[in-house]
Each structure stands twice: as structure tokens, then as C-alpha cells.
N, C-alpha and C positions, 0 to 999 in steps of 0.2 A: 193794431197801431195806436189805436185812439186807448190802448190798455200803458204800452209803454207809455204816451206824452204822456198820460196823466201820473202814471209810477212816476216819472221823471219829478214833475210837479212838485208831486208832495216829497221823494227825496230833499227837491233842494228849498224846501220850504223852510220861513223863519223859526229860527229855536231849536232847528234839527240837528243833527253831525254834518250835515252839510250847505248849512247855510252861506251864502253867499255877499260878501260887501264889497261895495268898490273904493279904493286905496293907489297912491301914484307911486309906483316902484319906477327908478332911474328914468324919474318924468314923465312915463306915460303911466295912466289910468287904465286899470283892468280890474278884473271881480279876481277878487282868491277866495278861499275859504275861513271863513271868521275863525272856524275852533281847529282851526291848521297846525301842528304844534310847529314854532317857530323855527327848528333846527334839525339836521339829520342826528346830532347830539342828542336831541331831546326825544326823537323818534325813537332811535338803539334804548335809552333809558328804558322804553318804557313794555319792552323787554323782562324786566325784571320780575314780572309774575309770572316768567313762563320758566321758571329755574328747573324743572325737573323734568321738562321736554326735552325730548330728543329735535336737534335742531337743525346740524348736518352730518348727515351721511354721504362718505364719500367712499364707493364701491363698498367695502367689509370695513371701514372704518365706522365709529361712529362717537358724535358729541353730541351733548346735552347743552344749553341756553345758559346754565350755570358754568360750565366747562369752558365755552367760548368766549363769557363773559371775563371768565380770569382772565384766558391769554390776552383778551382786550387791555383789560386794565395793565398788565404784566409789561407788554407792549409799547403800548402807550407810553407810560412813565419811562422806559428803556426811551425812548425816542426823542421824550425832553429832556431827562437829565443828561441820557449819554451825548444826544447830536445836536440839540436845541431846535428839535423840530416843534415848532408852536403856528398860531395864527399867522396867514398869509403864506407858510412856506407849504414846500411838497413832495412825496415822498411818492417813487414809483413802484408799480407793480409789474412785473414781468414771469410769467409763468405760466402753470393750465390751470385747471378749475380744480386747482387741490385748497385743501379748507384754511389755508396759511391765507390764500388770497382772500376771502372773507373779515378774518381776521385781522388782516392786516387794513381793508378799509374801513373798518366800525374805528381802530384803534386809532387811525392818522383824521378822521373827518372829526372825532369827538376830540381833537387837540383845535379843531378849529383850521388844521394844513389840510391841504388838500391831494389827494389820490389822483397818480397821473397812469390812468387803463393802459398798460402798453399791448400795443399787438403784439401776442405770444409768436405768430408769424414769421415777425419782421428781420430780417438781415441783420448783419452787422451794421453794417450802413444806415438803413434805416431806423436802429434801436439808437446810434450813435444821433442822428440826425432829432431825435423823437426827447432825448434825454440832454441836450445843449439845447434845445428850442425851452422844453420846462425847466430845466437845471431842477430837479430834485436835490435836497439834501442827504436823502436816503434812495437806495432801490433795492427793496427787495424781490431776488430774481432765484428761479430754480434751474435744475442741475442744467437742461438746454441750452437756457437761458446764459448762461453763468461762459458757456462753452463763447457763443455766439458774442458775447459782452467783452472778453476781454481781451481781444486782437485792440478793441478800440476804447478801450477806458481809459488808458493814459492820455489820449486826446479829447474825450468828455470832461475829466479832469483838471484839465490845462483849461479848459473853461469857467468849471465852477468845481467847487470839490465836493463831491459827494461821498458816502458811505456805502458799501454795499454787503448784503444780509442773504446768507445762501440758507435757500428752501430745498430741501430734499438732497442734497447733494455731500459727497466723503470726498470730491476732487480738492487738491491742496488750491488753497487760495491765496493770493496775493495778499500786501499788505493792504491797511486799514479796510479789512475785509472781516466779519466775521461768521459763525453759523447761529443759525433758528435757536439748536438747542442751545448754546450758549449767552445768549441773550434774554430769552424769553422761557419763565417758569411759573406758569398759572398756580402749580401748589401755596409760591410764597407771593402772590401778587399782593398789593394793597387792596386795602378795599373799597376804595373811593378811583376813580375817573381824574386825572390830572383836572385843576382848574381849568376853565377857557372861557373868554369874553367872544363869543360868536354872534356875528349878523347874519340875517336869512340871505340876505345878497353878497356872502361871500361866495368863493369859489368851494365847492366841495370835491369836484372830480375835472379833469382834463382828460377828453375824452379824442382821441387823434380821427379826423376823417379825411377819406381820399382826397387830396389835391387835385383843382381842376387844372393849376401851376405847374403839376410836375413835385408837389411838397404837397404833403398832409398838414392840416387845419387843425389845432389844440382846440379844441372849442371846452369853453369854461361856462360847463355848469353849475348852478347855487344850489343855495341848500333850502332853499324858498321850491325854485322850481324842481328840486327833485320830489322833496312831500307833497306839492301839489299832481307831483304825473300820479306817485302810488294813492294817495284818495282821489286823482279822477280814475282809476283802472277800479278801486275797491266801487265808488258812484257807477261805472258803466254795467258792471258784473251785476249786482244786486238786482240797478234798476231792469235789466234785461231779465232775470231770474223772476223776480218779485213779477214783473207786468204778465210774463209769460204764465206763471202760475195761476193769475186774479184768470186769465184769458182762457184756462183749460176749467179751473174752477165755476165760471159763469155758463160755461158750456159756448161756449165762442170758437173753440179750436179742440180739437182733440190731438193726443199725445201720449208718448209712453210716458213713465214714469219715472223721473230724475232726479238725479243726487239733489239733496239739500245743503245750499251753499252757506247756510245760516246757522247750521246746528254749532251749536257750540262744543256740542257733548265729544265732538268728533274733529282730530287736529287734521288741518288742511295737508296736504303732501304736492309739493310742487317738485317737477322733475324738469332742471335745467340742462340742458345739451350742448346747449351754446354758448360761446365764450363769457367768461365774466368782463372780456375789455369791453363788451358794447352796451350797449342802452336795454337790448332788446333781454338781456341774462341777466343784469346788474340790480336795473332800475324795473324793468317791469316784470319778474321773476322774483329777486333774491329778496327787494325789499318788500313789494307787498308779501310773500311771504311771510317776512318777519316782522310784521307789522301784527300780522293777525296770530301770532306764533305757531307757526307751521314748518314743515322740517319740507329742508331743502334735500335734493336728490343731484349728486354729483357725479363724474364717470370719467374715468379717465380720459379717453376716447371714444367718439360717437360711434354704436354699434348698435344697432336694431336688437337682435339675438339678445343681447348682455340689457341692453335697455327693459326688452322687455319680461327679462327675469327679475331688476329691479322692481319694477309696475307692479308685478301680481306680489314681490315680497316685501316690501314698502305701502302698497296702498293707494299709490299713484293716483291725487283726485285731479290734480291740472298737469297737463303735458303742452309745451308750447317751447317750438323751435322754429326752422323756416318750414317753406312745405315741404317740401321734401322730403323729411325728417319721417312725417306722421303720415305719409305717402308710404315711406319705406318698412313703417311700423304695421300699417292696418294690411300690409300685402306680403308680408313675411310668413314663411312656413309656421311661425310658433307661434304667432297672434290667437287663431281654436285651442293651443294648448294651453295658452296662460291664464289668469282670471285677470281679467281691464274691467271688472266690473265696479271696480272705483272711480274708474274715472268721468269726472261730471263736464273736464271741459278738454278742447283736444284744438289744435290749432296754433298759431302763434303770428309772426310777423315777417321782415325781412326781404316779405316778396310775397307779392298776391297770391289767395292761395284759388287756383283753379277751380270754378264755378263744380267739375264733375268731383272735384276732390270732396269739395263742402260737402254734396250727396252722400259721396261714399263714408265720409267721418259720421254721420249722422245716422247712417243703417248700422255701420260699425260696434256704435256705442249703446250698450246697454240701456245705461242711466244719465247718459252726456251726450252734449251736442258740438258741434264747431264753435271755432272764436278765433278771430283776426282784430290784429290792430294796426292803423297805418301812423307811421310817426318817421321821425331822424333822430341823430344827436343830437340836433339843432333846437330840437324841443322835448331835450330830456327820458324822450320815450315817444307814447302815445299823440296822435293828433285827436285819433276816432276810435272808436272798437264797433263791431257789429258781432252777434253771438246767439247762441238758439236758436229758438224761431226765426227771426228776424233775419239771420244769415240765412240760415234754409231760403227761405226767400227771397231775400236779395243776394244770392251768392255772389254777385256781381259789385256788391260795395262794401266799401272798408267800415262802412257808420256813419254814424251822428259823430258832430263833431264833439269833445269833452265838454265840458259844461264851463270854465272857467276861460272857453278861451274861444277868441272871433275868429271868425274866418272871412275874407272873399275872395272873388277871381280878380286877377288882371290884364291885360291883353300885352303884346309887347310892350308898348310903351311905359306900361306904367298903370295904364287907365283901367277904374273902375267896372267890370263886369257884370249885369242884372244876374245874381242866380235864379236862372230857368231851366229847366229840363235841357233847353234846346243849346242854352250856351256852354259854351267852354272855354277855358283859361287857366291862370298859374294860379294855383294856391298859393294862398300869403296866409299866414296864423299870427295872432298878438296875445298875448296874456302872459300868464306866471311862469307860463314852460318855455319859452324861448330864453333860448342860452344868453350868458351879458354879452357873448362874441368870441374873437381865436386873440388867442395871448400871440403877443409879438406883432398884430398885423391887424390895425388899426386902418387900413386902406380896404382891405375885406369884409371886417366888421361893418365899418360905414356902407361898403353897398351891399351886404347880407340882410342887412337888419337897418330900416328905413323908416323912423318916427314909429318904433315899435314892431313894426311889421317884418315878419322872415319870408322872407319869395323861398318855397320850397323846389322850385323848378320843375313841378309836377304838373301836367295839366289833370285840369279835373272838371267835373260836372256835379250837377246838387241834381236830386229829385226832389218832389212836392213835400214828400216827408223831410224834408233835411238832411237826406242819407246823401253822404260821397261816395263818387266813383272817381278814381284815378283810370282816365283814358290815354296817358301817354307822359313820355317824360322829356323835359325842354333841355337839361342838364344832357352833357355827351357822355356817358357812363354805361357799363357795363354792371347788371345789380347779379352776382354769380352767388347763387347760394344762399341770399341774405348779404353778403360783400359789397361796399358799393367800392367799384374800379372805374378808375375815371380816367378818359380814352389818353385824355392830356397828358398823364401821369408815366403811363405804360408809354407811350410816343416818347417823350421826351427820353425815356430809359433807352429807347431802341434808336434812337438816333446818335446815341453813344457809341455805336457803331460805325465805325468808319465806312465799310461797304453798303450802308442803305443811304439812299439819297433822298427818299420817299418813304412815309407811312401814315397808314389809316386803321387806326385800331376802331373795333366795333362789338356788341354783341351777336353771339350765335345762339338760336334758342337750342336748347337742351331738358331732355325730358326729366332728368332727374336735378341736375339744379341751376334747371329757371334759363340761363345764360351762362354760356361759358366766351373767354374772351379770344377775339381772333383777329388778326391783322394782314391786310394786303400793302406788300413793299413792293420798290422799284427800285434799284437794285445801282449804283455807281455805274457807269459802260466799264468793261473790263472787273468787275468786282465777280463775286464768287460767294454765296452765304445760303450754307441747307438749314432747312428749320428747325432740324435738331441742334446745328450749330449758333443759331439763334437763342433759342432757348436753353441752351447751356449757358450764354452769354447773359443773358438776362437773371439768370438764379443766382447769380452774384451779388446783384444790384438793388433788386426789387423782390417781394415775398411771392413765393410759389404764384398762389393765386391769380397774383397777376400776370402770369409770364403766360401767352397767348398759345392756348392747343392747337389754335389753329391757324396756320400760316401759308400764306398765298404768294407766290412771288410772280411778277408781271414781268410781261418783256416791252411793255409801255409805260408811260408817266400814268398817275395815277388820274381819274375825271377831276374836273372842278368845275364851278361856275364860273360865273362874270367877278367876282371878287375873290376867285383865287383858292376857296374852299372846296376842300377832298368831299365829293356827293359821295358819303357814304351809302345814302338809301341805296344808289346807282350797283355800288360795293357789295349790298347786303346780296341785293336781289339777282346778281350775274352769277353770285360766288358758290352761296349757301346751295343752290340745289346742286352744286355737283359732288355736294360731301358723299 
């Protein structure tokens, strides 16, 4: 321990790459990074020495950093001169993790508009709902997508008018609609980037989170706090590596011997799994990868087997989904057959990864050890990382918190919490990574984010070291997968139901992901509703995920207290053991 604080130290020491100054963004004062490049604009630039890397592969497809870079620019320009997408506007993305969606964000952030992540998921309903809350001028959506979109684009429309740009798709398209390849042709691009006047505190991505309303949350992230999440993941990695190494070097710990996260000689290979709409594939995946130019690893669909045929044929040196993911991978028949002997780090976020799992990543891997990071939308990515050593032995905490950013606890009320071992309370974070707020809804922003501070609704604990533990969650959500499903949301959908009079959504734990969601109803006197016909009813309305596997129906009202509230604990603990 006393190897990382001091690694830390000198990291953030003056003069370095990561020197620290303090600066008042949107009136509150917080440290960023002095030599931070100002812009996700200026970030993509700086790309341009990496022209002859391969940069993403997607299944048997493969682009080079020069290649991507045309369609950027090709793009781009398509987007201001044909739609007049510039500064301030935004253009959405709808599809899976095919390399158009890359593309198409380097091309809409470096206009200075901003990229609106849609959930590839979501309904008709909810894509309609997701795209009049941002009015994009553009969206470009692939062939599912395109299916799902146009029951309801003429009422998107009647809103604000948008453009929309079919990915992957030969289905005849409506009017002012057109395709990929007719739009966009990297052979004749220009060779310059359309102009843009960009602030670091513009919006660079709207990023949608579960409603605790019953309606998902645009939360608008900058282009300030996205560069600062990717150099605090590059400052946590390093300093965790570097300290660990000084630590085996001194003869203070022994250890096997581990990938070098430093070599230059050797391009990084990051394998994303998870979606590009969230934080956890976009912001701390795609870009530190291409920040440091490193080739991104795409898939159609997530599949163990096919994942880890990519691994040993790519090179795979960071793997990071939910756990689950790297659960499914170290315990798959083909894991002895493959070579994972690249891989230096194995882990990811979305959801704690089990204290036995940490163990098992860590016998698993050759030359690599675990790595977790706990964060939200709400702050761009990352809050903490913990990794290596340091995970090994704290399996139990998410980290240190990032370096550019405070933390304390609060108790309900508001009030200030001593961090002791012994106390606990809500997380609040303040610095460069918290989002300016949710577009449209200026009454949530105000109580989200309070003189700086985001109450993350998590309770948590500090140790002596500085290390967090998340002990519990104050927020009523369901986290399935990496998902966060908020009980409100699902309720509100199931009371669209004439025959339920009553419901309590909750989570069930689930060994493979995390939580799955489940609800106990009470039913109208004379009504009639089985749970298959429930959950037919609900896949209309709300994305798969959400619609509850499992369903209790009661022949009494549901418990409450003195103030009228469903005691779900009451729910969890009568129901769960009789699955």
C-alpha cells in the first residue's frame, strides 16, 4: 500500500502528464488535469499518428485508424452541409456495436453536436419517447432499428424533423430517409475535419438512464468530463501497475509475472462486449483505447465460445464487461484450448464483481490480474477503479476514488458523514466527471446535483486506505446484468394494466446476472392475469429487460407500512425461497 500512495504521488506530481490545477467550471471549483486536451475533438485528432493500425475489428471485418478516419471526415461534412448538423445540435445513434456506430460518434462530437446513445433495446415506444425528449437532427439507426422506428417516426417527426441514415440495412425506406453507402465515402473524403468552435463544457453525448418517474433521464455529458473519466482510467491502471511492480521489485510481495502495460513496442487490444449506448463500452473502453491507439474488438452478439476465439486471434490484452461476462469466459469448455495469454487485465463494471470471482480471474490469468470500476452515467464512467494486487486483496472494494474528484458520505438528511471504517452513508462525488444534468428537466437536475455534488444513491463505506466499499443501494432498482432497472419504471408500465390493482417490483438475485427483475401483484376482485400474460403485455411497452421473469400473484393486498409503502424487504424474504 505504502508502494501505490507513493506511485500515486509522483504520478500526480507537478510537470507530469498529470498534473493537477484547481479551476471553477459551472461555479464550483474542482482540480482537472492541467495538460487535459480541451476537447473529445482534439482527443480523436490526436489519433493521427496511429494511421496504419488496425483499429476496429468487428467479427471478420477489419479497419485501420486511417480508414476510420476518412469515414469520420466523409461523415462529418455529409452532416453539415447536407442536414446542418453543427454546434449545439444532435444526432442519434441506434443500432449494435457495428463500426458505423464508432464512426459515426468521432464524426457528430468533432462537429461540436452531440451523440444521443440510444438503447439498441428499446421499443418503439421508448425509441419514440428517447428521440422527441432529444429531437436529434439526424439518427442514424440499423436494419432492427429502422424495423422498430418507423411505426412511429411520423409522430417523432411532427415534433421536430429529423433525418434518418440506414446502417446495414436493403429494407425500402421512406421518404427523406437515406443509406450509409450513399451518403458516406471515405475514398473521396476531404482532408480536413469540418471547422468547429467547441467548449469543454459542451454537451458531447446524451446518454439515457432508467427513470426512477417511470421515463428515462438524457443525462448530458461534456466533452471536459469525458477526457477527464479516460486520463483518470489511463492514472488508475498505470498507478496500480507501476506501484505493484516497485512492490515485487523491492521484494515486498511476490508474484507471477505480468503483461507490461507500458510497452509501447506492443498495441493494446481492448475487447468490448457491451453495449456502445453506455458509459461502461463508450467512455471507458472505446475511448481509452483510442487514446493510446489500440484496436477495439467488436461482436456481434455476446457469446463466450466466439469471444474467446477472438482473444487468442486478436491478442486480447483488456477484457472488461459485467461479471458475468468473464465468469462465463474463465468457465467455458474452450478457455485450456485457447491462448489468453495476452491478456494483462480481466474485469470490468456494471455490477460488483464477486469477491470468489476476483480469486478465480487471478489463478485464471497468466500474465493478468482483475479490475473493477464503480461509476454511473452521472459521472461519465468511473468513480473508483481497484486492480491487481490491490483487488486481490480487497476483493471487496471497488478503489480509490479517481484522483480529480471528492467524495463524501451523507446520511438521509443531507448531513455530512466522518469517513471511518465504521461509518456508512450515500455517496456524493464532485469534480470534472459529473454530468451538467438531464436535458428537459431542470427540477431533477436541481435535486441530482446540489452545489456540485451527485448523491449517487449508493451507500458506501471508506477504509484507512481510502479504498470504497459499496454496502448497499438507497436508489429502488433492480442492477440485472450491468442494467440499471428502476422498480418505478417497470410499476408504472404494469399498472397500465387494467387488472392489477397493486404492484411491487424488486430484485431477485441471480447467479449468472447479478439480478434478475421480479414483481409481486394483487390482482382487481374479479380480474384474471397469468404471468405469461403479463409479460406479453409488458413487451410492448418497455424493453425486454425490463419485463419481470418473475411474477407472484397474491390473493391479499400487498404489506405496507405506516406511510403506505410496499415493504418490499417483507416481499423479497416470503417470496424468493420458494423459487
Amino acid at each position: 500500500m505504502q508502494h501505490y500512495l507513493s506511485t500515486w504521488e509522483e504520478m500526480a506530481a507537478a510537470g507530469g502528464q498529470f498534473e493537477m490545477e484547481e479551476i471553477t467550471v459551472r461555479g464550483i471549483p474542482m482540480r482537472v488535469f492541467k495538460n487535459a486536451p480541451p476537447t473529445m475533438r482534439a482527443f480523436w485528432e490526436l489519433t493521427a499518428g496511429y494511421a496504419d493500425r488496425d483499429y476496429i475489428v468487428y467479427e471478420d471485418e477489419r479497419y485501420t485508424y486511417a480508414e476510420v478516419a476518412a469515414t469520420v471526415r466523409s461523415l462529418a461534412h455529409h452532416l453539415r452541409d447536407a442536414h446542418g448538423v453543427t454546434n449545439g445540435d444532435r444526432v442519434a445513434i441506434s443500432m449494435r456495436n457495428f463500426p458505423e456506430w464508432v464512426m459515426t460518434y468521432w464524426a457528430t462530437v468533432s462537429l461540436g453536436a452531440a451523440v444521443v446513445g440510444m438503447n439498441a433495446w428499446w421499443t418503439s415506444e421508448e425509441m419514440k419517447f428517447g428521440m422527441t425528449d432529444a429531437q436529434p437532427k439526424v439518427a442514424v439507426v440499423d436494419d432492427e432499428r429502422i424495423e422498430r422506428l418507423l411505426p412511429v417516426l411520423d409522430d417523432i417527426r411532427a415534433e421536430s424533423p429529423m433525418h434518418v441514415i440506414s446502417v446495414r440495412s436493403d429494407r425500402e425506406l421512406p421518404a427523406d430517409c437515406s443509406r450509409w453507402s450513399d451518403v458516406v465515402d471515405g475514398s473521396t473524403a476531404p482532408t480536413e475535419l469540418p471547422a468547429a468552435e467547441i467548449d469543454p463544457d459542451d454537451d458531447v453525448c446524451i446518454f439515457y438512464t432508467s427513470g426512477t418517474t417511470g421515463f428515462p433521464k438524457g443525462a448530458q455529458l461534456t466533452h471536459r468530463g469525458s477526457v477527464h473519466n479516460v486520463m483518470n482510467l489511463v492514472f488508475m491502471s498505470l498507478t496500480a501497475a507501476t506501484a505493484e511492480a516497485k512492490a515485487k521489485a523491492a521484494g515486498d510481495i511476490e508474484g507471477k509475472e505480468m503483461g507490461n502495460l507500458t510497452d509501447a513496442a506492443s498495441q493494446p487490444v481492448y475487447m468490448a462486449p457491451t453495449p456502445l449506448f453506455h458509459v461502461t463500452a463508450n467512455n471507458c473502453l472505446l475511448q481509452p483505447c483510442t487514446l493510446v491507439g489500440g484496436k477495439i474488438v467488436l461482436t456481434y452478439k455476446w457469446d463466450p465460445g466466439r469471444a474467446l476465439e477472438l482473444i487468442e486471434r486478436e491478442g486480447v490484452t483488456t477484457f472488461s464487461g459485467v461479471p458475468t461476462m468473464s465468469r462465463e469466459l474463465i468457465s467455458h469448455p474452450d478457455w485450456e484450448k485457447r491462448n489468453t495469454s495476452t491478456i494483462q487485465g480481466m474485469g470490468g463494471g456494471g455490477a460488483a464483481l464477486q469477491p470468489d470471482l476476483v480469486e478465480k480471474i487471478d489463478k485464471s490469468l497468466s500474465k493478468g490480474a482483475p479490475s473493477t470500476g464503480y461509476g454511473l452515467t452521472e459521472t461519465h464512467g468511473i468513480v473508483t477503479a481497484n486492480a491487481a494486487k490491490f483487488f486481490v486483496e480487497k476483493p471487496a472494494s471497488c478503489g480509490r476514488a479517481v484522483p480529480v474528484c471528492d467524495v463524501k458520505l451523507v446520511d438521509d438528511e443531507g448531513n455530512e458523514v466522518e469517513m471511518t471504517p465504521e461509518a456508512r452513508g450515500q455517496l456524493c462525488v464532485r469534480g470534472p466527471i459529473v454530468v451538467k444534468g438531464y436535458i428537459n428537466l431542470p427540477d431533477a437536475t436541481a435535486d441530482a446535483i446540489r452545489e456540485g455534488w451527485f448523491n449517487t444513491g449508493d451507500i458506501a463505506m471508506v477504509d484507512d486506505d481510502g479504498f470504497i466499499y459499496i454496502v448497499d443501494r438507497a436508489k429502488d432498482m433492480v442492477l440485472r446484468g450491468g442494467e440499471n432497472v428502476y422498480s418505478a419504471e417497470v410499476e408504472a408500465a404494469i399498472y397500465q394494466n387494467e387488472a392489477v390493482a397493486e404492484a411491487a417490483v424488486f430484485g431477485v438475485p441471480d447467479d449468472r446476472l447479478g439480478e434478475e427483475v421480479g414483481v409481486a401483484i394483487y390482482l382487481h376482485p374479479g380480474s384474471s392475469l397469468t404471468a405469461e400474460q403479463l409479460q406479453e403485455f409488458l413487451g410492448a411497452s418497455i424493453a425486454k429487460h425490463k419485463v419481470p421473469r418473475y411474477v407472484w400473484t397474491l390473493d391479499e393486498q400487498l404489506p405496507r407500512n405506516a406511510s403506505g409503502k410496499f415493504l418490499k424487504r417483507d416481499l423479497k424474504e416470503r417470496l424468493i425461497p420458494t423459487l
